[in-house]
N, C-alpha and C positions, 0 to 999 in steps of 0.2 A: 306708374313706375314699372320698367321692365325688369325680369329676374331671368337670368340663362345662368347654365349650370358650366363650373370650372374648374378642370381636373387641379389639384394640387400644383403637381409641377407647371401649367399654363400661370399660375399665382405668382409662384417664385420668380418664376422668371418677368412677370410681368408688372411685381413689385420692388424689382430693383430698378427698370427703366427712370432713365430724369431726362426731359429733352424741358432747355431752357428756351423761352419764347425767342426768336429769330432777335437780332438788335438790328435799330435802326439804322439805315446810312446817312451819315455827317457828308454832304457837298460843304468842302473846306479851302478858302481863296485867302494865302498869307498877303497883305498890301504892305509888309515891311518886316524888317528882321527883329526877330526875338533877342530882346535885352540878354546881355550879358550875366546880370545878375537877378536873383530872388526878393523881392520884397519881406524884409525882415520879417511880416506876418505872416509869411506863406512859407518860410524855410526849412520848416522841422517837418513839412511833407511834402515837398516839390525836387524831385532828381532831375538831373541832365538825362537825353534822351541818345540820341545815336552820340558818337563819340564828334566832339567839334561843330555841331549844327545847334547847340542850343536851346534844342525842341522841346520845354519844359514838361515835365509829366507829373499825375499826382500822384501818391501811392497809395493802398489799398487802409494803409493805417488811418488814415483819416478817418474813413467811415466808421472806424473801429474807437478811435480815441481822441480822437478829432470834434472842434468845433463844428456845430451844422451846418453854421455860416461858410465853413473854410472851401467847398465845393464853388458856390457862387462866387465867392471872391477871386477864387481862382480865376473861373470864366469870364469875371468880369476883367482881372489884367491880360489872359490871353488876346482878349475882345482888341486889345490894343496894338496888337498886330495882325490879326485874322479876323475875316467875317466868317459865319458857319450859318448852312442852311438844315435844319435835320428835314431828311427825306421818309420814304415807308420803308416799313422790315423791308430786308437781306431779301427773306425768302419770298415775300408776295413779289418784290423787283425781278426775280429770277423767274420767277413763273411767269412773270407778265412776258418778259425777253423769251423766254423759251418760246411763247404760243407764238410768239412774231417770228420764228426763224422757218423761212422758204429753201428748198436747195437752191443752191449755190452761194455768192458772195452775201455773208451777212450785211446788215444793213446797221447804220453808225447807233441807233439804239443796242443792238444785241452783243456789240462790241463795246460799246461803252458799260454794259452792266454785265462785267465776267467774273470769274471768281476770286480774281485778285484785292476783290472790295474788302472780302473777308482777310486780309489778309495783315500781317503787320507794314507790310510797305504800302496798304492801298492801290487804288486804281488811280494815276495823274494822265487828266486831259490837260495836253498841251494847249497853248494859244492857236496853233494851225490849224487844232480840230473841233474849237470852240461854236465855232460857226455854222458848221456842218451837225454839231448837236443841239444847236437850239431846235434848226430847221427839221430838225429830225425826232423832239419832244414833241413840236408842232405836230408832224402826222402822227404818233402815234396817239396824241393828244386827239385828233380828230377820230378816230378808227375807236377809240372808249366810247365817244361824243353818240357812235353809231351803235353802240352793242346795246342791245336789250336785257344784259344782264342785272341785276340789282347784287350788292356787297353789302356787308355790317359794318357799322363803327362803333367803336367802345365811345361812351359819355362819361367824364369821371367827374361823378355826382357827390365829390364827400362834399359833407357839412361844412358852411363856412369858407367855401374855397370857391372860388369863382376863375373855372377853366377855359379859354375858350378855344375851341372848333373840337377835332376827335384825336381825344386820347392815341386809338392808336383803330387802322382801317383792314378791312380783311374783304381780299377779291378772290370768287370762286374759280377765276382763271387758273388751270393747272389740277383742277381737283379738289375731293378734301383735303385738311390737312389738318395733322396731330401738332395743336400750337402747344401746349403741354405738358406733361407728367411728374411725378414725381410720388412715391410712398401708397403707388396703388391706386392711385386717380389718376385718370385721361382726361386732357377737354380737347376738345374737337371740333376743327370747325365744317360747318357741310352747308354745302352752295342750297340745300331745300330747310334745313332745320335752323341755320346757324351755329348759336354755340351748343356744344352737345358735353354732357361729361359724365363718365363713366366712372364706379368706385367698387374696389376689389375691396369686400370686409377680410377680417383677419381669418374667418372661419374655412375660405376658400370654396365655400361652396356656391357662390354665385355672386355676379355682379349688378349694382344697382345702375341704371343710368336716368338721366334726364336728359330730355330733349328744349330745344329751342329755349337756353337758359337769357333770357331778359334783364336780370336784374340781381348784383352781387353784394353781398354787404359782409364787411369783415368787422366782427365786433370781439377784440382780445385775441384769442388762443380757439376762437369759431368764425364758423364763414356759412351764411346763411344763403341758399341759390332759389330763386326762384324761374320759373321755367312754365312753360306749355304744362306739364304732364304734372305737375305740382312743387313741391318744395324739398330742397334735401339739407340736410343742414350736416356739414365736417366738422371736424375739431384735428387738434393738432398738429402733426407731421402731415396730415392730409389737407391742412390748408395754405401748406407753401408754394404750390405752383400754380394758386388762383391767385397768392399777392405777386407773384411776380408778373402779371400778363399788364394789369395797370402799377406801376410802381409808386408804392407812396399812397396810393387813392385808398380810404376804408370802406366808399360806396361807389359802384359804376354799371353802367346799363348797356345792352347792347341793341342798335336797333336798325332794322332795314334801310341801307340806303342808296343811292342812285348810282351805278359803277364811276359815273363819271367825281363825282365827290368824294370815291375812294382814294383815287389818285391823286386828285386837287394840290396836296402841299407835295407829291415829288415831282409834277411836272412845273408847278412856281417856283421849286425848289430850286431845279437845275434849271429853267430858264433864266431866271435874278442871276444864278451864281455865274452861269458863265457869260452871261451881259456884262457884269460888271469884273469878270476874269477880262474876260476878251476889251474890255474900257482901261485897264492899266497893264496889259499885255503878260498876264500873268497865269500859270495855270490853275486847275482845278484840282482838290484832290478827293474823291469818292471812297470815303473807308466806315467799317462798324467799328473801328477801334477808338474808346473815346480818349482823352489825352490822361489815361491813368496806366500805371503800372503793370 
């Protein structure tokens, strides 16, 4: 367990940061128009979206007073007009784009993933440019194939739940990076250690960290980490931005894997989607925004 010494003010200010984990990108292909109307069980949390387009959204009440079922059901009536591929975090796509950019003319990967993803209008590949990105996941596909880098994937190991492939993937491409914080804890992820997480006590007089955290277990109103360097165990406001990296999981691991597996579901992702965009001449659209309010 490391201990380094931290002035007061470095505290304050470093116990207010909150960075919520990067959200994933939705590759989203409508094959037909969104009903007119709500399904009577879905109506007491489903708004109209842009003015005249019909683009159903849910709203935030749901999760608040809402059935648990009401999410799925949703997706499942969306599902009736739209296929949806979830791709990898915003931010591992952006760093991957960024290491690929040469001067001059970018190339249709670094154009296809710009910061409009994040954005409430999303990123829309046309059908003209569909083809030119398959062929273009293809190399970049290849150029991981060759890197001797190795990534992490989260395993979301709760009891009774049987998940399959990774939770969610982290590629050392671009550097560390603070996936992260909230109430005085950092996690971190680092291309030699993995995940790493750091905890400011109240006293301000030093931070605790653990390296190469393995293995998470969230049991109530504590969160149990085991690690290389040993065990740390949080409780309360200090274990809200460990549930949010796996959501919903009360147990998950994290463990070395092969760069090319990191990537695995965003280059199937956007291969499938714009195969079967560019099969009924439709476009794609690339956004983190999920269809909620």
């Amino acid at each position: 367990m490391l201990t380094v010494s931290r002035t007061r003010t470095e505290y304050v200010v470093a116990a207010t940061l909150s960075v919520v984990p990067s959200a994933e990108v939705l590759a989203i292909v409508r094959f037909d128009d969104p009903p007119a109307q709500v399904p009577d069980e879905l109506a007491a949390y489903v708004v109209a979206g842009l003015e005249g387009t019909h683009d159903w959204l849910l709203t935030d009440d749901v999760l608040a007073f809402g059935d648990p079922t009401v999410p799925q059901r949703f997706g499942e009536w969306r599902s009736t007009w739209e296929r949806t591929w979830i791709l990898d975090a915003y931010s591992g796509l952006s760093r991957l784009s960024a290491s690929l950019v040469v001067p001059g003319e970018p190339k249709p990967f670094e154009r296809t993933i710009s910061d409009s993803i994040d954005t409430d209008a999303g990123r829309i590949l046309p059908p003209d440019l569909l083809a030119a990105t398959i062929d273009e996941v293809g190399r970049v596909n290849e150029l991981v194939l060759r890197s001797e880098l190795d990534g992490f994937g989260f395993i979301d190991a709760t009891p009774g739940q049987r998940a399959a492939g990774m939770a969610r993937t982290w590629s050392p491409i671009g550097g560390d990076e603070l996936l992260a914080a909230h109430g005085g804890v950092y996690v971190h992820m680092r291309s030699r250690d993995g995940m790493c997480v750091e905890v400011l006590p109240e006293d301000a007089t030093s931070v605790a960290s653990l390296s190469g955290v393995d293995r998470v277990e969230l049991h109530g109103d504590e969160v149990l980490l085991v690690g290389a360097d040993g065990r740390l165990l949080l409780g309360g406001e200090q274990t809200h931005c460990l549930a949010w990296i796996v959501p919903g999981a009360t147990k998950w691991r994290v463990r070395r894997i092969p760069h090319a597996v990191v990537w695995a579901r965003t280059f199937t992702g956007l291969r499938e989607s714009c195969e079967y965009a560019l099969s009924i001449g439709r476009p794609v659209l690339l956004t983190t925004r999920r269809p909620f309010v």
